[in-house]
LUMBA-282907 format. One record per residue: residue number from 0; x, y, z negated of N, C-alpha, C, CB in turn. Coordinates in Angstrom, 2 decimals. Glycine has a CB too. Layout:
<sites>
NUM, X, Y, Z, X, Y, Z, X, Y, Z, X, Y, Z
...
</sites>
This chain:
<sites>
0, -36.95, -26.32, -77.91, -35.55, -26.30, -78.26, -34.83, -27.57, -77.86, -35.39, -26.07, -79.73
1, -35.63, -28.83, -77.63, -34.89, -30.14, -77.46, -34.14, -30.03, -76.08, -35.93, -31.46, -77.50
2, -35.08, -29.68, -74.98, -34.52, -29.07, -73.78, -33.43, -28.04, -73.77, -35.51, -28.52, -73.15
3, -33.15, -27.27, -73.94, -32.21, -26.32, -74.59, -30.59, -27.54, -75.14, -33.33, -25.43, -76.23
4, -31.29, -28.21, -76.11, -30.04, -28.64, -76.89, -29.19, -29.63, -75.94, -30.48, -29.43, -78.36
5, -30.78, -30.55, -75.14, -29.91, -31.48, -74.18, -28.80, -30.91, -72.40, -31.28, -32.60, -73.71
6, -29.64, -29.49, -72.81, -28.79, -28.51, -71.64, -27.34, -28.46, -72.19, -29.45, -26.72, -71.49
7, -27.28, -27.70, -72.98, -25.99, -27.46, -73.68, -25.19, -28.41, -73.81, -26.10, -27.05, -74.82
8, -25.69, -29.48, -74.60, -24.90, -30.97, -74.75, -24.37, -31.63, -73.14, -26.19, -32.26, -75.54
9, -24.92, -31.48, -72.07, -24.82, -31.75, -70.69, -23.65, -30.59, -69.95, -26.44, -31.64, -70.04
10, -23.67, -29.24, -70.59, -22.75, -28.75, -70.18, -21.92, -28.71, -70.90, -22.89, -27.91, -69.77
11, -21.51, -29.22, -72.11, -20.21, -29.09, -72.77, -19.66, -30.20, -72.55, -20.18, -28.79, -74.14
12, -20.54, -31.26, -72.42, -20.07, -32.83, -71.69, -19.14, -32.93, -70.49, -21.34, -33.59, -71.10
13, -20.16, -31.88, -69.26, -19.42, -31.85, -68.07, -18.14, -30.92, -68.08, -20.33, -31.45, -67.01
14, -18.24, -30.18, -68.70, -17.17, -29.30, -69.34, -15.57, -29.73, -69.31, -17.56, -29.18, -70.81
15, -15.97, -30.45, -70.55, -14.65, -31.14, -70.92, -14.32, -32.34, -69.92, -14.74, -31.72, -72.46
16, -15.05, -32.82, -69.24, -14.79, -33.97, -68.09, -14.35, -33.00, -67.17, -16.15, -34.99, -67.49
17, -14.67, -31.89, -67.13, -13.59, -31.45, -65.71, -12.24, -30.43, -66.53, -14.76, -30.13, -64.17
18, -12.06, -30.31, -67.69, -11.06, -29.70, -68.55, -9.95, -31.17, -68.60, -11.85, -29.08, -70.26
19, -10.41, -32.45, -69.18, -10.11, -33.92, -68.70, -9.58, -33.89, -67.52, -11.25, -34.84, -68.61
20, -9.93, -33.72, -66.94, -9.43, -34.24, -65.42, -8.05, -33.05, -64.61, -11.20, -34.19, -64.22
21, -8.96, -31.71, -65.06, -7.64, -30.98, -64.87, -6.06, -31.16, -65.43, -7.97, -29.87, -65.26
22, -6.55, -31.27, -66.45, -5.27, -31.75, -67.40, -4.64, -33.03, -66.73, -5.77, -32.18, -69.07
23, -5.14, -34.25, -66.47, -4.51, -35.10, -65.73, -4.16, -35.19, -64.55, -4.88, -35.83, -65.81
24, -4.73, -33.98, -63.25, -4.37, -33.51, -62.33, -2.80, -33.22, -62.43, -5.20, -32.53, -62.12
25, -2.81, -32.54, -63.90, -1.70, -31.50, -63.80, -0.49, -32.55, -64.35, -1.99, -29.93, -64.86
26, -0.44, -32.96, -65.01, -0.04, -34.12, -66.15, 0.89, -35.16, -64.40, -2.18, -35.24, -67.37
27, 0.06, -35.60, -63.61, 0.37, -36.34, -62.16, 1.17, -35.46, -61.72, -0.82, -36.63, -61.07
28, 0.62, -34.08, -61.46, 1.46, -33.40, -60.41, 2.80, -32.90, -61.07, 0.65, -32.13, -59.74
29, 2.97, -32.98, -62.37, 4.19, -33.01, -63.08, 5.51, -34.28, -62.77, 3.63, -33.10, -64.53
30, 4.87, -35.14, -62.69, 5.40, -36.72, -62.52, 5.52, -36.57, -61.21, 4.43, -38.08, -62.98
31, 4.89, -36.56, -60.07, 5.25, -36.42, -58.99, 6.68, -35.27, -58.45, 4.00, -36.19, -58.54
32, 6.63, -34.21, -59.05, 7.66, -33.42, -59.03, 8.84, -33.53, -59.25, 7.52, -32.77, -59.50
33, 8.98, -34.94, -60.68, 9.99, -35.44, -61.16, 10.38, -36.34, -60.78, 9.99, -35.57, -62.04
34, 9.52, -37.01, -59.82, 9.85, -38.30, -58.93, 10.73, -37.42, -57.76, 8.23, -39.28, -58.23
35, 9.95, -36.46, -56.74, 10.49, -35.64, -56.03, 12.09, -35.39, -56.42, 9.64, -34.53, -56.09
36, 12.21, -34.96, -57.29, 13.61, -34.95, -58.29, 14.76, -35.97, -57.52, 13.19, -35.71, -60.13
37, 14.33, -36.80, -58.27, 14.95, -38.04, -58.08, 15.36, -38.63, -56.98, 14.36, -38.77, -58.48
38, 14.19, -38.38, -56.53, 14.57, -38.75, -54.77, 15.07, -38.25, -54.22, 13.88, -38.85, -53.84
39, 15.59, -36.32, -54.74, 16.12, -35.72, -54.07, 17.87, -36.08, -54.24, 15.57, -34.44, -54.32
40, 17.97, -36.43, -55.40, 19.36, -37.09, -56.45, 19.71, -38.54, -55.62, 18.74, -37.57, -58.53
41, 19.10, -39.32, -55.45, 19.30, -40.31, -54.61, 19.58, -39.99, -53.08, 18.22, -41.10, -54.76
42, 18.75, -39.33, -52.08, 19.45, -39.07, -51.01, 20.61, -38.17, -51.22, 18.63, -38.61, -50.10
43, 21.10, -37.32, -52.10, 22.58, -36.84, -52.14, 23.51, -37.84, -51.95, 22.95, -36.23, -53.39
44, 23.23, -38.79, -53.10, 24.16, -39.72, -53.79, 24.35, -40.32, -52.30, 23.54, -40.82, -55.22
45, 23.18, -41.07, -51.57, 23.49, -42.35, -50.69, 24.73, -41.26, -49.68, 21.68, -43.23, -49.61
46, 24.16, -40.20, -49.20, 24.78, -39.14, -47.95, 26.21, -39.48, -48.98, 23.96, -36.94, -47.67
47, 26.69, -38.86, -49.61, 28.01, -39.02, -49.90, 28.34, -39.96, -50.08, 28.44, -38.52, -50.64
48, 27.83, -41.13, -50.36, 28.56, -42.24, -50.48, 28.79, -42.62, -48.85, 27.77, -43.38, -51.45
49, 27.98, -42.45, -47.84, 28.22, -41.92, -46.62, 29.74, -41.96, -46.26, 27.67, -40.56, -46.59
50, 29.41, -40.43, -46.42, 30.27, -40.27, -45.95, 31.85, -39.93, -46.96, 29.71, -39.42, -45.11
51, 31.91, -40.69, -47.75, 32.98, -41.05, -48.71, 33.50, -42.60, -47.71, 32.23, -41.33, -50.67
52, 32.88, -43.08, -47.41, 32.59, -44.28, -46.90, 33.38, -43.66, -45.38, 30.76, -44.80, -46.99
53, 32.66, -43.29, -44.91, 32.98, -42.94, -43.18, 34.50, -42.21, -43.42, 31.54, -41.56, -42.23
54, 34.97, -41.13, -44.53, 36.10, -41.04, -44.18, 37.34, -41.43, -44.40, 36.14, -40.39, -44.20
55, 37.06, -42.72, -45.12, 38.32, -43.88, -45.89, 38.16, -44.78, -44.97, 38.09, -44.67, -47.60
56, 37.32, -45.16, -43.86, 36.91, -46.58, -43.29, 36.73, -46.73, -42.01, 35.77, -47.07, -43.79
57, 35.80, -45.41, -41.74, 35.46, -44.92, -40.02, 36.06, -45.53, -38.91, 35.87, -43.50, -39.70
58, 37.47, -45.37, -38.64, 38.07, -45.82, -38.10, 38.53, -47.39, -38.13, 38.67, -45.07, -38.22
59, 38.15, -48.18, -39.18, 38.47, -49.65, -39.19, 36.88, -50.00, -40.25, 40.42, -50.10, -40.05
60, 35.76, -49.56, -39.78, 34.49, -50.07, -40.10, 34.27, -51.00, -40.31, 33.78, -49.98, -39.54
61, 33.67, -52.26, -41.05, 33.04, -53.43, -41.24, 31.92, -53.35, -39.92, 32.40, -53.53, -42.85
62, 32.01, -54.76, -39.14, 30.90, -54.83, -38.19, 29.44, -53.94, -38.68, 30.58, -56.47, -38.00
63, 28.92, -54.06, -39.89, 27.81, -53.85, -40.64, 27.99, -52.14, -39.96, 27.92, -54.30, -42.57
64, 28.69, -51.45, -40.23, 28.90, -50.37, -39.81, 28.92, -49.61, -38.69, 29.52, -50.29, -40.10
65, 29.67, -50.33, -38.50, 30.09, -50.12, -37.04, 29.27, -49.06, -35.53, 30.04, -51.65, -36.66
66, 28.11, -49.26, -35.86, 27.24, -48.89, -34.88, 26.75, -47.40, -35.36, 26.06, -50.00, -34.71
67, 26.90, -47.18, -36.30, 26.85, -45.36, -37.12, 28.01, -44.73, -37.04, 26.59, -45.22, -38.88
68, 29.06, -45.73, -37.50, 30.41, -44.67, -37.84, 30.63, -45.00, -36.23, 32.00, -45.22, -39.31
69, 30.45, -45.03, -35.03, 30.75, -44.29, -33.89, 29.49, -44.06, -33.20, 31.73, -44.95, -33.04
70, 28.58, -43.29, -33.47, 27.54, -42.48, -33.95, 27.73, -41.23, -34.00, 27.17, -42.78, -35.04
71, 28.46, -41.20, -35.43, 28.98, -39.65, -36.07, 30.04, -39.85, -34.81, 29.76, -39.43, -38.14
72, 31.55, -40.21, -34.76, 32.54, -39.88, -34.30, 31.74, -39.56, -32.64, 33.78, -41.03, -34.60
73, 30.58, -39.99, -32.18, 29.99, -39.08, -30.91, 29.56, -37.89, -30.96, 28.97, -39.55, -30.34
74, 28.43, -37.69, -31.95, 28.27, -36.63, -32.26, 29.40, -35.95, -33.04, 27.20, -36.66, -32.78
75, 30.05, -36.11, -33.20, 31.21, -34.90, -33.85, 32.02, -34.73, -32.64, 32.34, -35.43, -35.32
76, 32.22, -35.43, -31.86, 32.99, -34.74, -30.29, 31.92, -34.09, -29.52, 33.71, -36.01, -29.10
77, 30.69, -34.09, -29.41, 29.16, -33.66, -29.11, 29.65, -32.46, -29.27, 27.77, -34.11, -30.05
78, 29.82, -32.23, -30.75, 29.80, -30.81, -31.56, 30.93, -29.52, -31.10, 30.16, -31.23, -33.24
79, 32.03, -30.52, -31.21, 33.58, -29.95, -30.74, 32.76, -29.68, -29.16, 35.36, -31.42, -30.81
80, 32.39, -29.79, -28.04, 32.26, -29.65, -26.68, 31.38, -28.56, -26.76, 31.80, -30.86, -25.89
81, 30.11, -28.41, -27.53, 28.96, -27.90, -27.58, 29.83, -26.44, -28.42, 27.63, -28.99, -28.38
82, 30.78, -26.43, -29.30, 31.42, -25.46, -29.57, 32.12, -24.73, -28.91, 31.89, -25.67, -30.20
83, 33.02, -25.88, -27.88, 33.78, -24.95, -27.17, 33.58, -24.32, -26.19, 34.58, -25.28, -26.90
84, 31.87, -24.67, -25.61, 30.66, -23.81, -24.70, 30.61, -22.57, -24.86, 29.26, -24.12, -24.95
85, 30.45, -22.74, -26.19, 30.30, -21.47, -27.04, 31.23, -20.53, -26.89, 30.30, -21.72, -28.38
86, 32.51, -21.01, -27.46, 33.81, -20.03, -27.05, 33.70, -19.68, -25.94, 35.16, -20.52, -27.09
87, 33.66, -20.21, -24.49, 33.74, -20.05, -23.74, 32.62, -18.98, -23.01, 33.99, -21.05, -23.56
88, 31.90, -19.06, -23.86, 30.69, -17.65, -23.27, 31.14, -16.83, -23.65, 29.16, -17.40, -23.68
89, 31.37, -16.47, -25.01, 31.64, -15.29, -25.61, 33.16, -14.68, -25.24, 31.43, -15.54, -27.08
90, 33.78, -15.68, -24.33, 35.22, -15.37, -24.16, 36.30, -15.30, -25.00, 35.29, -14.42, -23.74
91, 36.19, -16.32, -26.17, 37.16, -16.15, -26.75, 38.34, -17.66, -26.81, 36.54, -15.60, -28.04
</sites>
């Protein structure tokens, strides 16, 4: 029976060490999700402050700037050309 008891005691041991560990698997991957969160809340925030920024300033930029906000104003005439491709296939 001693064999027996130290079986049992060895699997209820390892048991709960992997019941332990799941739980803190899960417990992390909770926190990570909520970090995910956050980070997702922060790149909103910075993009609009962006471009809250680019459309009060764009045109008279701080040097610091300067090299993005005519960036966008390329790619946004990019866009207008690459659009009017467009019209122009479809014939309208």
């Amino acid at each position: 029976m001693d064999f027996f008891s130290k079986v049992e005691e060895t699997i209820t041991t390892k048991g709960q060490a992997a019941v332990d560990k799941a739980k803190e698997m899960a417990e992390i991957a909770r926190l990570k999700s909520q970090i995910s969160t956050c980070e997702e809340v922060l790149k909103k925030n910075y993009m609009e402050i962006g471009r809250i920024y680019y459309e009060n300033f764009g045109d008279t930029a701080e040097e610091l700037f300067e090299k993005q906000c005519r960036s966008i104003k390329n790619a946004q005439h990019g866009i207008e050309e690459l659009e009017k491709q467009i019209r122009e296939i479809k014939g309208i």
